[in-house]
N, C-alpha and C positions, 0 to 999 in steps of 0.2 A: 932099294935095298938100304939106303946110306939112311932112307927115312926109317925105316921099321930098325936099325941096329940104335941110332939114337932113341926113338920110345922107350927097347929094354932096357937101355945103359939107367935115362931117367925112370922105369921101374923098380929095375936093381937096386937103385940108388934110394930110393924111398922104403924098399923094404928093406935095407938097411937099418937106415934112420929109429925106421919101427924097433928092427931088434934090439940096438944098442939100448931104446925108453925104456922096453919091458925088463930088458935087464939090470936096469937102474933102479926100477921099482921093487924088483924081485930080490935085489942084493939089499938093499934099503934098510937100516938097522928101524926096525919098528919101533914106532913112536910111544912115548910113557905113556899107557893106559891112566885112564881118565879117572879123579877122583869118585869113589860113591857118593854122592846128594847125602848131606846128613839126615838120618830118620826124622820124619815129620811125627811131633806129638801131638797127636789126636786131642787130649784134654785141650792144650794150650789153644788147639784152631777152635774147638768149642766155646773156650774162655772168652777168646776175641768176638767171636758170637751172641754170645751172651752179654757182654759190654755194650756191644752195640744196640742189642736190643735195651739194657738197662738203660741207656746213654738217649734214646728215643724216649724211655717210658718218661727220663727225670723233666726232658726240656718239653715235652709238649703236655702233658698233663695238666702242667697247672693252665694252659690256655682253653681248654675242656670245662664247660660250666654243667650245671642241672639245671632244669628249666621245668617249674610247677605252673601249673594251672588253674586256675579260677573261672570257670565254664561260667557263661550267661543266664543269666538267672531263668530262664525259658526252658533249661536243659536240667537235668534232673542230679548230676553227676559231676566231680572235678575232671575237667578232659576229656568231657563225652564229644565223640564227635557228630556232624552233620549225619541225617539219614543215610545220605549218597556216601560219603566215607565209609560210615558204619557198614552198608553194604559189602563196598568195595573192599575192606578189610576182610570181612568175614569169609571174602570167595578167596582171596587170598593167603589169610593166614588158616583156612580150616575152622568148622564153628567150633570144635572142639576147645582149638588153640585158642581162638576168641570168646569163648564163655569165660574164659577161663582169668584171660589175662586183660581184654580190654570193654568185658562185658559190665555197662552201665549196673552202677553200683550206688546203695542208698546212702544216709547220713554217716553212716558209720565209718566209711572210706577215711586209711590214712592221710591228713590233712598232708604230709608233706611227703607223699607219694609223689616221684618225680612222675612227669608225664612226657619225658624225653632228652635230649643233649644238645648241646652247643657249641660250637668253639669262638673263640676272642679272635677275629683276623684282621682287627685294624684298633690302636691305643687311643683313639677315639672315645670305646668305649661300642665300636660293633659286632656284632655277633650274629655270624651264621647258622639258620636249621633248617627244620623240613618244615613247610607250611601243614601238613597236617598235624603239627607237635602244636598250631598255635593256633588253629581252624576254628574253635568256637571260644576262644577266651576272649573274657571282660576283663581278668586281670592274670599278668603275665610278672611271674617272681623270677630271678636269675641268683642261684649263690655258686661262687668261687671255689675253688679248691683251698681256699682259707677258712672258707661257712663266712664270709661276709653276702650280706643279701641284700640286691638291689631291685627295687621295678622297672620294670625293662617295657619299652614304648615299642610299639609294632609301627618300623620304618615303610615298610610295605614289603606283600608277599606277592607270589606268584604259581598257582594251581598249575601251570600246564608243564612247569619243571619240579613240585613240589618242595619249591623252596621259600625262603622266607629272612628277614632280615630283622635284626632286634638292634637298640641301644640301650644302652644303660649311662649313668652322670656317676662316675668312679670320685669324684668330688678332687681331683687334683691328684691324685695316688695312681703314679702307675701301673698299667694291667699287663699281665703277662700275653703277647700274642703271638700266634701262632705262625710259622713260615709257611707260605703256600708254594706248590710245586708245582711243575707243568703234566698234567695227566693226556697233552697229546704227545709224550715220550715213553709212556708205559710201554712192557714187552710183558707178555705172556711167563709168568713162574718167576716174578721177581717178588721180592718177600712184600708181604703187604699186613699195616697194624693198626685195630680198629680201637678206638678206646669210646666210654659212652657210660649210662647209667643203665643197665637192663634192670630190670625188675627192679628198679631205684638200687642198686646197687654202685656206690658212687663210683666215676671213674677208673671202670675197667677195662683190661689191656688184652688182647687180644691176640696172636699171631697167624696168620699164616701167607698163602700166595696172590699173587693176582691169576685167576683161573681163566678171564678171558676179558675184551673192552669189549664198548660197543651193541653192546647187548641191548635189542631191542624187544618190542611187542611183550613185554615183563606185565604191561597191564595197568602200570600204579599212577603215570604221568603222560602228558600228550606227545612231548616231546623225550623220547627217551634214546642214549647210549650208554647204559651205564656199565661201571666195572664191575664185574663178579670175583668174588671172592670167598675162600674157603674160611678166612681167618673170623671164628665167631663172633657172628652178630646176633642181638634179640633186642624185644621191645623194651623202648627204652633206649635202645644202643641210638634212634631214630632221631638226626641231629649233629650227631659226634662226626671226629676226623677220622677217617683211614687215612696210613700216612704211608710215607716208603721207608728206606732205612736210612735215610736220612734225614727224617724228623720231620718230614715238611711235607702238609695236608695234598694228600692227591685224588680225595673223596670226600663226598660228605653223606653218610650212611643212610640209609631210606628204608630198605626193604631184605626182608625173605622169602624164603616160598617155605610154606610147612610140610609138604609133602615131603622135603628132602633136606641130608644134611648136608652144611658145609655150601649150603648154597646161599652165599646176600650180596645183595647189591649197592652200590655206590652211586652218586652225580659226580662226574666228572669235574673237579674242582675248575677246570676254565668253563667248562659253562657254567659252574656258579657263579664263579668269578666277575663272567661277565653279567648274566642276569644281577647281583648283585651290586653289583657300581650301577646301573642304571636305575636300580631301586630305591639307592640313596641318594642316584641324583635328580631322578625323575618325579620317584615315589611310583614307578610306574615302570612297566617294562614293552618296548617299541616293538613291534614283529612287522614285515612283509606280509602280506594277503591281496590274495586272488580273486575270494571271494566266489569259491566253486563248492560242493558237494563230491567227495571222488572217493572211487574203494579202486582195488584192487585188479589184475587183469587176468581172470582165473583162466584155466586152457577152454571152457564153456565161452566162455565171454569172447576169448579171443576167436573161436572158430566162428561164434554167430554173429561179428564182425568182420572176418574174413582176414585176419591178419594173423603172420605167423608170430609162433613163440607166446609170451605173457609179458615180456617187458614191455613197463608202461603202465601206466595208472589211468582209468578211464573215467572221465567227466560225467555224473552221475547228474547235476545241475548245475544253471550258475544264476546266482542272485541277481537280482534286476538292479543295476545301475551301480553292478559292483565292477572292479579292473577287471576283471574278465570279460566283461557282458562286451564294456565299452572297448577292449581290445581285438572282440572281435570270438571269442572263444566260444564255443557251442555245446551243447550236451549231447553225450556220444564224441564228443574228441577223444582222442587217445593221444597222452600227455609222452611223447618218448624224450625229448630232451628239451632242459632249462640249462640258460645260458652256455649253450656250445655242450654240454657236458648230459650220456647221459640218465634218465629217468627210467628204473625198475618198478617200485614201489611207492605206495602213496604216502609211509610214512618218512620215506625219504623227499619225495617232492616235500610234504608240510615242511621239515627243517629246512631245505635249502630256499624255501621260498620265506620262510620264517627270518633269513639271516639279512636278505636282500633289504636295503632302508628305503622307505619307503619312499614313491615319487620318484625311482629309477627304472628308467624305461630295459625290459629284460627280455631278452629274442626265446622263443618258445617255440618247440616245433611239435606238430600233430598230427597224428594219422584221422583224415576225413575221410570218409566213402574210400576206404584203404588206399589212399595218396596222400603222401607226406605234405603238409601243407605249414608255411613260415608263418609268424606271428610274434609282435611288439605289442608290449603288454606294461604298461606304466603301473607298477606294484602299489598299493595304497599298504595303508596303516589298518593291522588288524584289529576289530573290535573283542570286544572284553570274551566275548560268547569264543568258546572252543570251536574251528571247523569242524563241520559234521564231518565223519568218514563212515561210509553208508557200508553195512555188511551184506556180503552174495549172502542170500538164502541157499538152501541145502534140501535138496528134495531125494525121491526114490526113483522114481517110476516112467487130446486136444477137450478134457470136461470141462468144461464151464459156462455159468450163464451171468450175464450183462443186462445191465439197464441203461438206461440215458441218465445222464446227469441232471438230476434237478433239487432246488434250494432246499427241499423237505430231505430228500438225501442225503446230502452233502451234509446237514446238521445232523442228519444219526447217525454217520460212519465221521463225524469230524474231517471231514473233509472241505479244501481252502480253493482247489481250483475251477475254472471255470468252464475244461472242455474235458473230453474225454468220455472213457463209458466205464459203470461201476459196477466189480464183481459180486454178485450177489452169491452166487453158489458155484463151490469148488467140487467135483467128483472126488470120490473115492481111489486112490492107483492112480487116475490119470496126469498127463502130460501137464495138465498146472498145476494141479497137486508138488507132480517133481518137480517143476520149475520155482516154487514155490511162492504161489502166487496164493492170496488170501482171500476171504471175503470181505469187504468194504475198501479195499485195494482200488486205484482209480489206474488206468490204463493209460496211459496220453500218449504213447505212439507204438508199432511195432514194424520193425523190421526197417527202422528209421524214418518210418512216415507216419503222418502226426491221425490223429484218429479222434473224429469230432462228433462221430454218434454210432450208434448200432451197426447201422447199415455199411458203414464205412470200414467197421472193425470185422465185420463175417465177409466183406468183400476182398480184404486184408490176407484173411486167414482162410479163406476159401483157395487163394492163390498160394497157397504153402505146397514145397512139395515131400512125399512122403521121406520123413528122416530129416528133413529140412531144420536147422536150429537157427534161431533169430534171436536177435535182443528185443527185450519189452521194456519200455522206461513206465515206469511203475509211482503214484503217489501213494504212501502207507496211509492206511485209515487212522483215525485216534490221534492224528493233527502231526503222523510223520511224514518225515522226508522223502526225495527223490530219489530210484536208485534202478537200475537199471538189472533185469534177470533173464536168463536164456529159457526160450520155447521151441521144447520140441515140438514137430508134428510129429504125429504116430506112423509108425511106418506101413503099409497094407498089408493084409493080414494073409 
C-alpha cells in the first residue's frame, strides 16, 4: 500500500509540474511578429543575370580564335574532309544539312570561310579544337579577336577523342587565355555557354543548360562522355568553349544531331585536358590495350552462352601475341569485371582499359564455360589502328550450305584463315538467315567447339536440340573481323 500511495503522490506531482508549463505558455504575452522579407525586384535578379552572363561573354571571348583551312592540294575544296569523315558527317548531320553547309564546294568558295573555332588555353601560344576542324589541312591560318592572323603548326591530333592541338608564335605579345574548369563537377541544369564561329560568324555566344554528362554511343569519336547541351551550337561552333558561369572552359564543342533541337555535344574539358598535355608532350597520346575484338552481351548471346543477365562484354577474338593472348584470355570470354570493379559494356571496358598505362599488370575476371574464372593480364601500349568493336547482326526468322576451305576460296570471299568451313548459301526465312549469317562468312566454331571441316560441322549441328541457341564465332568475308552470333535450331514442326 505504502508502495502504490508513493507512485500517485510522484504522479500527482508530475501532473502538476505539466499544468503550471502549459499555463505559462498560454498566459505568455506573444512574441513581436516577424518582420515581412522586403519585396524581391524581379528586374534587379534578372540584371545580376544578365551581368554575369555579359561578365563571361567580355573575359572569355577574346581567348575564342577562328581557325581557316587550306585542304591538301589532292582535295578539291577549303576544309573538305576525308572520305570516312565526309560519310560519317553526312549520317549524322542529315544529307540535307550537309549539302547544304559542308558540301565540297568549287573555286569560288569564300577564301576566308572559317572552317571551325578555337580557344587559347595556355600563353604559350596553344590552342585547342576538334581534329576534324583540322583532318585534311596543308595549311592551318588562326586569327584573334583583334583580326591579327597567325599560322598555326599541328602539335598533334587525336581521332579517337576528336581532338587536336595547335600553336601559333604570338612574336612576344601576350594572348589572352582561357580558364579551364573541372567538367567531372558538372550537375545536370546548371547554366551552360558555347561561343564559336558557326557559319563563319565570328565569335558567337550562346546560352543555355547542361542537359546531361556522360553521354555516350553519339557515334562521332571512339571514346566518348560527352556533355549535352541545349545552349546553341552549329557548324563552325566545332572547336570553341562551352563554359559555366564562371567563365571557365568545361567543354570543347564537337557535335549535333540534326534531327533534333537543342541537342549538341561537348568533350569534356579534363579529357581534353588530359589528351592534350600528352600531345604536346608526347606529340602522341599513350592508351592501355588488350588487344581483343569485343561487342556487346545482347540477351541472344547471353542465353546461347548460358549466362544470366547481359552485363559484360564478350570476346569476339584476340590478336595473336597481343596482352591478351599472352595473359591468357580466350575468344568466347565474357569480360565482367576489370580491376576489382565491374564491366557492363564494351565501350566502357575500351575507356577503362584505355586509362590503365601501359605495362601494369590488371586482375580480369571472366565467365568460361559459365564459371567465373581469374586472370592477370599486363596491359601493353595501344597501336595507332582504333579497336575493332564487332556489331551482333540482326536477323528475323537451320538453311545453309558449307564448303571446305580451300586457297581458291578463301581468295574470292577474302578470306585470311586457315580452318573452318565457308558459307556458301543462306536460305531464305531460315534460322541463319535470323542469326545473320552471310554468304562468304567463314565459320570456325559452334557451340564452343572449334570446327575444322564439313563433316565436323554437320556432326556439330546434327547434335543441336530442337530451340537449342548456340554461339557461332564467325570470320566476315571481304577481309572482316571476328565476331561471334547466335543459332538457333528450328524447333520440330
Amino acid at each position: 500500500m505504502a508502495r502504490q500511495e508513493e507512485t500517485m503522490r510522484s504522479l500527482r506531482d508530475r501532473l502538476c509540474s505539466m499544468a503550471l508549463l502549459t499555463g505559462a505558455l498560454l498566459w505568455a504575452p506573444a512574441p513581436a511578429l516577424a518582420q515581412p522579407a522586403p519585396a524581391l525586384d524581379p528586374r534587379a535578379i534578372l540584371q545580376i543575370l544578365e551581368d554575369a552572363f555579359v561578365s563571361v561573354a567580355d573575359r572569355a571571348t577574346p581567348s575564342v580564335v577562328n581557325i581557316s583551312v587550306k585542304a591538301r592540294k589532292s582535295t578539291a575544296a577549303e576544309g573538305t574532309p576525308s572520305p570516312e569523315t565526309e560519310q560519317r558527317f553526312r549520317e549524322f548531320f542529315g544529307p540535307e544539312f550537309y549539302e547544304r553547309f559542308f558540301k565540297r564546294r568549287g573555286p569560288r568558295q569564300e577564301p576566308e570561310r572559317a572552317a571551325g573555332s578555337g580557344v587559347i588555353v595556355d600563353g604559350r601560344g596553344y590552342i585547342l579544337t576538334n581534329h576534324h576542324v583540322i583532318e585534311n589541312a596543308d595549311e592551318i591560318e588562326v586569327r584573334l579577336s583583334d583580326d591579327r592572323k597567325f599560322p598555326a603548326k599541328l602539335v598533334g591530333r587525336d581521332s579517337k577523342t576528336d581532338l587536336a592541338v595547335l600553336k601559333i608564335e604570338p612574336a612576344g605579345t601576350a594572348l589572352p587565355v582561357a580558364a579551364l574548369g573541372d567538367s567531372d563537377k558538372l550537375r545536370i541544369g546548371q547554366w551552360a555557354i558555347a561561343i564559336g564561329n558557326p557559319f563563319g560568324l565570328d565569335r558567337t555566344v550562346t546560352v543555355g543548360i547542361i542537359s546531361a554528362t556522360g553521354r555516350t554511343h553519339v557515334g562521332v569519336a571512339t571514346y566518348e562522355a560527352f556533355i549535352q547541351t541545349d545552349a546553341s551550337i552549329n557548324p563552325g561552333n566545332s572547336g570553341g568553349p562551352l563554359l559555366n558561369i564562371d567563365g571557365r572552359v568545361i567543354g570543347i564543342n564537337t557535335a549535333i544531331v540534326s534531327s533534333g533541337q537543342g541537342i549538341g555535344f561537348s568533350i569534356p574539358i579534363n579529357m581534353a585536358r588530359e589528351v592534350m598535355t600528352q600531345l604536346i608532350d608526347k606529340g602522341r597520346v599513350v592508351r592501355g590495350w588488350l588487344g581483343i575484338s569485343i561487342q556487346d552481351l545482347s540477351p541472344d548471346l547471353a542465353a546461347g552462352f548460358g549466362v544470366p543477365g547481359t552485363g559484360g562484354v564478350l570476346v569476339a577474338d584476340v590478336i595473336k601475341d597481343s596482352p591478351a593472348e599472352t595473359g591468357g584470355l580466350k575468344a568466347g570470354d565474357i569480360i565482367v569485371e576489370l580491376g576489382g570493379s565491374p564491366i557492363k559494356e564494351s565501350m566502357e571496358l575500351q575507356k577503362r582499359v584505355a586509362a590503365i598505362p601501359p605495362g601494369k599488370p590488371t586482375p580480369l575476371t571472366v565467365l568460361r564455360d559459365r564459371k567465373p574464372t581469374k586472370l592477370s593480364i599486363k596491359i601493353g601500349e595501344q597501336p595507332t589502328d582504333d579497336t575493332v568493336v564487332a556489331a551482333v547482326p540482326k536477323g528475323t526468322g537451320l538453311g545453309l550450305s558449307v564448303e571446305p576451305l580451300t586457297p581458291d576460296i578463301a581468295r574470292t570471299y577474302g578470306l585470311s584463315g586457315r580452318s573452318g568451313v565457308v558459307v556458301t548459301d543462306v536460305a531464305e526465312g531460315s534460322a541463319a538467315e535470323a542469326a545473320g549469317i552471310r554468304g562468304g562468312d567463314l565459320i570456325l566454331e559452334v557451340n564452343r567447339r572449334p570446327v575444322g571441316s564439313v563433316d565436323e560441322f554437320r556432326k556439330i549441328v546434327g547434335g543441336l536440340k530442337p530451340g537449342e541457341s548456340v554461339p557461332v564465332q564467325l570470320q566476315r568475308g571481304g577481309g572482316g573481323g571476328r565476331e561471334y552470333v547466335v543459332l538457333k535450331a528450328p524447333e520440330k514442326p
